[in-house]
N, C-alpha and C positions, 0 to 999 in steps of 0.2 A: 658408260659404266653400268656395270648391271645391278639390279636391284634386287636381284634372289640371292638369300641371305643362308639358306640350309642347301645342300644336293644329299639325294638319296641312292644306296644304292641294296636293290633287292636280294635274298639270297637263301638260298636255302640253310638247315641250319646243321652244318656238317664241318671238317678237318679247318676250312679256309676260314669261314665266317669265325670257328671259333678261336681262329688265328688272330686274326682281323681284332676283335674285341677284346684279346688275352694279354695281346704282344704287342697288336699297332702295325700291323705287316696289313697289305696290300698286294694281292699280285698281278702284275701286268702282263696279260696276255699277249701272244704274238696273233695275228689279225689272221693267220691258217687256222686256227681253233674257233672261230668264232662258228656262232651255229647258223647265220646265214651265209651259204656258200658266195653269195654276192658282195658284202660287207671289205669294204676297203677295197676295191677288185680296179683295173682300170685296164683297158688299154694298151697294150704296150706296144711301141712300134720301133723301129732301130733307121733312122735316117742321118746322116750325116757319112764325113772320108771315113776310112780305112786306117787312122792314127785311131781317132775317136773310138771305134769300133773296136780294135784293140786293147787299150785302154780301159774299156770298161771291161771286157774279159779278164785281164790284169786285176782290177781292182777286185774284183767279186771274185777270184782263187777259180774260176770255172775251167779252165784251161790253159796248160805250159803257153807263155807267150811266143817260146820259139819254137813250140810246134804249129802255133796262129800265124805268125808270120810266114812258115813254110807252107802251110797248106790253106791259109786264107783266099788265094783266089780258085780254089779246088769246090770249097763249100757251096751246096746250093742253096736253095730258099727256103728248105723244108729245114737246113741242119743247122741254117742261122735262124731260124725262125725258132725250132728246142734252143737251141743256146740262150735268144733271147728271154723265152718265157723261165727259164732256171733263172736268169740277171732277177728275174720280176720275182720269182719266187725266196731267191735270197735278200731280197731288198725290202719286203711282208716282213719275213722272218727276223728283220733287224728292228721291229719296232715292238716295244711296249706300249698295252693300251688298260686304261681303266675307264670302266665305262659307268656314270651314275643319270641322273635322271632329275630332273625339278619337281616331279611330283611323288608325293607322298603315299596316295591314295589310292593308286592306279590300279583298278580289278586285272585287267590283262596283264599285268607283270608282277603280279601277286600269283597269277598262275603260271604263269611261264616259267618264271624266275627264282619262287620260292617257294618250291615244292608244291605247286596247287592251294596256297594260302595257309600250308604246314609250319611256311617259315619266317621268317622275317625282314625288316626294313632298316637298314643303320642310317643314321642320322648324323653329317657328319657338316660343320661349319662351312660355309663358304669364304676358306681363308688360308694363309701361309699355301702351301702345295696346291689344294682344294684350289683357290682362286685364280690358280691357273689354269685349270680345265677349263677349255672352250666347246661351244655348241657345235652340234650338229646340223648339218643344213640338209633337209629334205627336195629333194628334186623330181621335179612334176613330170618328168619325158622319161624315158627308158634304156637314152645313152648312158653308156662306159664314160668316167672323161678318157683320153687321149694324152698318155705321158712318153715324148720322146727319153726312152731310158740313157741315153748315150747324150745325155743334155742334162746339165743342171736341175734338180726339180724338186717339188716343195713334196716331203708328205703325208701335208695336211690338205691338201687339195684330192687328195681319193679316201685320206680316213676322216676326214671331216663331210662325207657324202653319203647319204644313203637315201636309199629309194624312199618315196611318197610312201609308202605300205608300211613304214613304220615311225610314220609323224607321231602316230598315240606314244609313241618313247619318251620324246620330249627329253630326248638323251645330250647328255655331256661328256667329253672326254676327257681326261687325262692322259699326254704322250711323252713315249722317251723315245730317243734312238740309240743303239747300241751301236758306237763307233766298231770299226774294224778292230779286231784282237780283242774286244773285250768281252767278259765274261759275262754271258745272258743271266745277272744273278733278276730273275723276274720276281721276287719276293719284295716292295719295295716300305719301306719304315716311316710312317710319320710321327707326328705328334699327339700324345693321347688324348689331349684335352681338346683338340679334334672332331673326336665321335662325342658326340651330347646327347643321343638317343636312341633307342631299338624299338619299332613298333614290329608288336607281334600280328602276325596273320591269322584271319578271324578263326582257322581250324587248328592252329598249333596244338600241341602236344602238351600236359602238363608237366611232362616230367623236362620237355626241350625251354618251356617257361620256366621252371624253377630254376636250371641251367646258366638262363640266358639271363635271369636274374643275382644270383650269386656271383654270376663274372664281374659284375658290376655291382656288387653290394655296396663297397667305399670308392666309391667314386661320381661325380656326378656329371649323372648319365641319365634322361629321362627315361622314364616305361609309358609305353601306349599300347593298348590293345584296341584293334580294328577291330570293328563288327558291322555285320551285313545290316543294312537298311529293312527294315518292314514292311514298304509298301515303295521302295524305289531301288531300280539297278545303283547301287553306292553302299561305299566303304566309309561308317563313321571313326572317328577315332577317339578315343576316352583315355585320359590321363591318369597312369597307377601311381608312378612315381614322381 
């Protein structure tokens, strides 16, 4: 059981965040948006019969089955192999992902993430929804994993992966799968009493602080403001509210 009690997650302070904080919405990304083109990526290979192989065309709408059956032994390697990589790309496209992090404090994701330190940090309980995000596991070698698509398969085993280069994340997930037929509503609602804090980014704006303040006048919600160290690379943080 884990003992991290807050997850964070970075943001700039724009339409989403002020979603996030206003309303209680969430939105989960599909894993082709993310900004590392390698992020969730795996492998895809198609081994198994010629039912199987069908079948998974069937299921993911890529092509009339009785046109696969009449012209499946016609196909080469190059036109099963597009076919496949579409299976792989609708099969990304089926997931929702929220991504937050265990640290609070983090200089590199203060600038990546929230406008170059413009923006902000929400603070959000590790519980009900929240408690279900799992870690991330960073991986030291430079393989893909290896998912037979026309096989059963987990996945969390390619979004739960990401390279060694981005261990400073120290990131968590959040995952949904969008069954067949259903509507990708990616906006997703929790509970408010949820978010318990906003730490502002040591450059923010005052008027994005007043802002980020009044959303949360009645409510209880801490205020922090980060501020740079004097004589060390570090992000302190001081309690306004």
């Amino acid at each position: 059981m884990s003992s991290i009690q807050y997850l964070y997650k970075y943001q700039s302070v724009n339409k989403f965040s002020i979603n996030t904080i206003l309303n209680s919405y969430i939105y989960l990304s599909s894993p082709l948006d993310f900004n590392d083109p390698f992020d969730s990526q795996f492998n895809a290979i198609c081994e198994g019969d010629q039912g199987k192989l069908i079948e998974m065309f069937r299921k993911n709408e890529l092509h009339s089955p009785n046109k696969l059956l009449h012209t499946y032994n016609n196909l080469d390697e190059k036109q099963i192999e597009k076919i496949v990589e579409e299976s792989k790309l609708v099969a990304l496209d089926s997931l929702g992902i929220y991504c937050l992090t265990e640290e609070n404090d983090n200089i590199q994701m203060f600038s990546h993430y929230a406008d170059r330190h413009k923006g902000i940090c929400l603070v959000f309980k590790k519980e009900s929804v929240f408690d279900k995000a799992e870690c991330v596991k960073y991986i030291p070698h430079e393989s893909l994993i290896t998912v037979n698509i026309i096989e059963e398969y987990e996945p969390k085993d390619f979004i739960l992966r990401k390279s060694e280069f981005w261990k400073y994340e120290k990131e968590w997930r959040l995952l949904h799968t969008y069954k067949k037929g259903q509507t990708k509503d990616r906006l997703f609602r929790f509970d408010p009493s949820l978010l318990c804090g906003i730490i502002f980014g040591c450059k923010i704006s005052d008027e994005d602080k007043d802002l980020m303040t009044t959303l949360v006048k009645d409510r209880d919600v801490m205020l922090y403001q980060s501020e740079m160290s004097r004589d060390k690379y570090k992000l302190t943080l001081h309690q306004l509210k």
